[in-house]
N, C-alpha and C positions, 0 to 999 in steps of 0.2 A: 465524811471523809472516805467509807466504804466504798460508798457511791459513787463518787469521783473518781477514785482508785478504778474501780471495774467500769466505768463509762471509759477510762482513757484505756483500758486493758481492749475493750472492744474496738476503741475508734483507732489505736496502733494498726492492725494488719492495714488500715485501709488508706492510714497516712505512710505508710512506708509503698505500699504498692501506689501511689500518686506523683511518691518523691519523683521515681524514675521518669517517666513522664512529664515533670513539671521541668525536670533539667533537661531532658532532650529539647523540648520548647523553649529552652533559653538559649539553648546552644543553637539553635537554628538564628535566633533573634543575632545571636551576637554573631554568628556567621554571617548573616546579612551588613549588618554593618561593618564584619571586616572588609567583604566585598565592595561595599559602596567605599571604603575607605579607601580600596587598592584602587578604585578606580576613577578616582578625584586627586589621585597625587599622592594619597597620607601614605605613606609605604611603613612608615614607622610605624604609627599605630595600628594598622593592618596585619602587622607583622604579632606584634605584642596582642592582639585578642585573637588571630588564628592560631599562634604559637602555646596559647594559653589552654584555650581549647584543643589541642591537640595533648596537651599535658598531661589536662583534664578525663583526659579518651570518654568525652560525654558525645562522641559524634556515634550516631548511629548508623550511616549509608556510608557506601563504600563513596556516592560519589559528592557528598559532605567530608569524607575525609579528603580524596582526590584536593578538591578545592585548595581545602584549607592549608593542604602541602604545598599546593601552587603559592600561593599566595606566600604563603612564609619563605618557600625557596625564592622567589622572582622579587622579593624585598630586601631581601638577602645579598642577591646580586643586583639589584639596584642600590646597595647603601655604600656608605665607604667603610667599612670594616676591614682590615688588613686580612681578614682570614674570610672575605664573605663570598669567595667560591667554593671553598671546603665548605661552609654550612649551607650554602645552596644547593651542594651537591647532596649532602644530607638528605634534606625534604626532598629532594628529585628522586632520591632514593629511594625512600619510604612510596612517593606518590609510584614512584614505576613497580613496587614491591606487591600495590593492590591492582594496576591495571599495567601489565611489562607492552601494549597497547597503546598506549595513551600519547597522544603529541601534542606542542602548543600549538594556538593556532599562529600562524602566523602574518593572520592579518589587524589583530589585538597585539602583540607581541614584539620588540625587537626583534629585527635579525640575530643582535650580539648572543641575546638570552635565549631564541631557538635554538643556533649553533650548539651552545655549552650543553644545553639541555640534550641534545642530538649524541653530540658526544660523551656526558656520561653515559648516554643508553648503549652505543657500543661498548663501553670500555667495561661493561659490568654486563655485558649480555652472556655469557657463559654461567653467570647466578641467576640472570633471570629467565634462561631456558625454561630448567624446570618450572619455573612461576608461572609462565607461558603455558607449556605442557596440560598441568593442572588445569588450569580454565578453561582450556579448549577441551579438558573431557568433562569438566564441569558443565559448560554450557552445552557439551551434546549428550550429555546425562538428560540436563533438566527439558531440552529439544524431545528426546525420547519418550520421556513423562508426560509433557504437553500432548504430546502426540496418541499415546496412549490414553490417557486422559479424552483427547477430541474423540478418539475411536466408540471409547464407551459412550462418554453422551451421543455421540449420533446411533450408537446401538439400541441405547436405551429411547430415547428419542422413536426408533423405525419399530422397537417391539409396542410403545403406548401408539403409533398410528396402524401399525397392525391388530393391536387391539378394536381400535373404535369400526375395524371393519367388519366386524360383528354386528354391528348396532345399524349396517345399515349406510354407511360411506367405505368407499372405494379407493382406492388413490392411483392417480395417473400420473406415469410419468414421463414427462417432457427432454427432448434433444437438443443439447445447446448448437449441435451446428445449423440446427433448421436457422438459427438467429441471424445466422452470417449469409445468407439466401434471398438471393433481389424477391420480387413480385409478391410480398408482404407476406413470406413463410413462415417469416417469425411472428407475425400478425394473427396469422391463423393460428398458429398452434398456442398463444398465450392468448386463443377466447376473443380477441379483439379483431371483430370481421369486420366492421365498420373500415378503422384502417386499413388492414389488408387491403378489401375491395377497393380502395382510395389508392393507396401505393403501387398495386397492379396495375391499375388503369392508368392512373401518369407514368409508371416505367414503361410500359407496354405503346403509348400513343408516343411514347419523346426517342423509344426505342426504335418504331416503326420508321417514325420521320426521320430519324438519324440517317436509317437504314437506305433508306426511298431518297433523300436529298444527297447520299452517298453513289447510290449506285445512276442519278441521272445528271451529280456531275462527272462520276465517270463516262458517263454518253455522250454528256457533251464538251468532254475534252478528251477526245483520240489523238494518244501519242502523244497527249502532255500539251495540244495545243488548244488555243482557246478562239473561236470566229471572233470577229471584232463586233458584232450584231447580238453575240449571246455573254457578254465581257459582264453587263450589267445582271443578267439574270444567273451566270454563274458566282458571281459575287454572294448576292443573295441564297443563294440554295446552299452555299457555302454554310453562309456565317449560322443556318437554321440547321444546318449539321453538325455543328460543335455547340452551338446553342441546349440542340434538344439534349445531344450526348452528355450535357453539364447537367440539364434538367434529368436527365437518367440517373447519372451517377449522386448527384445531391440527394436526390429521393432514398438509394439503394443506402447511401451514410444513413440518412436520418431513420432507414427503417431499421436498421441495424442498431442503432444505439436508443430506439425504441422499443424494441426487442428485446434485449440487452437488459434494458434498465425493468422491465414486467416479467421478465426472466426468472421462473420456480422451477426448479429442477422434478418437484413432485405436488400436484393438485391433490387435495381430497375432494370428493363431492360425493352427495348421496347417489345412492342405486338403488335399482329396482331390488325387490328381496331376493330373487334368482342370480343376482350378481353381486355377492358379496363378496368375492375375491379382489385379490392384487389385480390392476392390468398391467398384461405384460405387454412391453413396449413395440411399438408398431416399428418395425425400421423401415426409414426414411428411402424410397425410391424415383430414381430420374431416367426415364425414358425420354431417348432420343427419337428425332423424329425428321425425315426429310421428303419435301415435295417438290418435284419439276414442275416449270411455268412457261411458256411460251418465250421470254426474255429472260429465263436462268433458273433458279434454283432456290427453294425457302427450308433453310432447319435449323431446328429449335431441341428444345425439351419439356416435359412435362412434368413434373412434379407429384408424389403420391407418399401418404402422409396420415 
């Protein structure tokens, strides 16, 4: 009898810390089924296990409570109760009292029961200011904290990669605008020369022709007119002018959102032992460049990196 007595004196702390727990998990269960209920017709019963549960205050989330106000208010005013606007207004109250935020949708929803819903919210907005108020410095409270929070991990994060640069790796860091730069810059600088050299070479040959089928059918249409002899060949040099220019610019997309997607703000890689430091970032330079031709004029830029 001792025995049993101090086996149940043990096993108490761990059934009382389980209770909690075991009824949050019911109250979910019969949440769900109030749900399925409100939303097959039962309004009644829907109304009787979300009302119950709310009695109960076994809801643990704000937006498990939310719910369950919904549900009871919009049963409320769906039922025929001679008083079932004041007790719709009730839950609507309660549910605007945790989110003063919140609206039905109104594509789930009557008109009738948005409307009312709408208008308790005005007619009670001078109490739920403050409720307002509150969350909005609660949530830039906890925005704050987040953010503090990201700051340290990325600190803590750059002091262990500043660490390892001891042992012999370096770490290099990369420019996100190289990314957004035709003739595979973002290519290059995320280590992928293969590519690069491949997206240079078709912007550069679909750029040329654009450029070369532009300026000879402007030769061969002075003042906008076109010989009847060169009608078919300007057609042609035409269509190989918007042509390449598509093939340019598709290329310039794709290398960008391949860039983009191998996109590291910072590389580590081993070093020689003389270089065991940070590098510090190269910025990115574009020299212009222009040269006279016999028939006009060619400029460009260079890129340096």
């Amino acid at each position: 009898m001792i025995r049993a007595v101090g086996l149940l004196l043990l096993l108490l702390p761990m059934l009382v810390a389980a209770a909690p727990q075991s009824a949050r998990a019911s109250a979910v269960d019969e949440l769900r089924k109030a749900r399925e209920s409100f939303e097959y017709g039962d309004y009644e019963r829907a109304r009787q296990i979300a009302e119950a549960l709310l009695k109960k205050n076994v809801l643990a989330s704000d937006d498990q409570l939310i719910d369950a106000n919904r549900i009871v208010a919009l049963a409320y005013f769906y039922g025929p109760a001679p008083d079932r606007r004041e007790r719709a207004e009730r839950y609507f109250l309660q549910l605007l009292s945790i989110e003063p935020e919140y609206r039905l949708d109104p594509f789930f929803t009557p008109p009738a029961a948005v409307e009312f819903f709408d208008s308790v919210r005005r007619e009670h907005e001078e109490q739920l200011a403050p409720i307002r108020e509150q969350r909005r410095l609660a949530k830039e409270a906890r925005r704050a904290e987040e953010e503090a929070r990201r700051r340290f991990q990325e600190e803590q994060a750059r002091a262990a990669r500043d660490s390892q640069t001891g042992s012999g790796e370096v770490v290099e860091r990369r420019h996100l605008a190289l990314v957004f730069l035709p003739l595979g810059a973002g290519q290059f600088q995320n280590g992928d020369r293969s590519a690069g050299y491949f997206l240079a070479s078709v912007q550069t040959v679909a750029g040329l022709t654009s450029a070369a089928t532009f300026l000879a059918v402007h030769n061969l249409t002075p003042g906008g007119k076109v010989q009847h002899r060169d009608v078919g060949l300007v057609r042609t040099l035409d269509t190989m002018k918007w042509a390449s220019a598509a093939i340019f610019y598709l290329a310039w997309g794709y290398g960008v959102l391949d860039a983009w997607s191998n996109f590291e703000a910072e590389v580590g890689r081993e070093a020689p032992e003389a270089d065991l430091e940070v590098r510090a970032p190269k910025t990115p330079t574009a020299l212009p460049f222009a040269a006279a031709a016999s028939d006009g004029a060619t400029i460009g830029f260079s890129l340096q990196f």
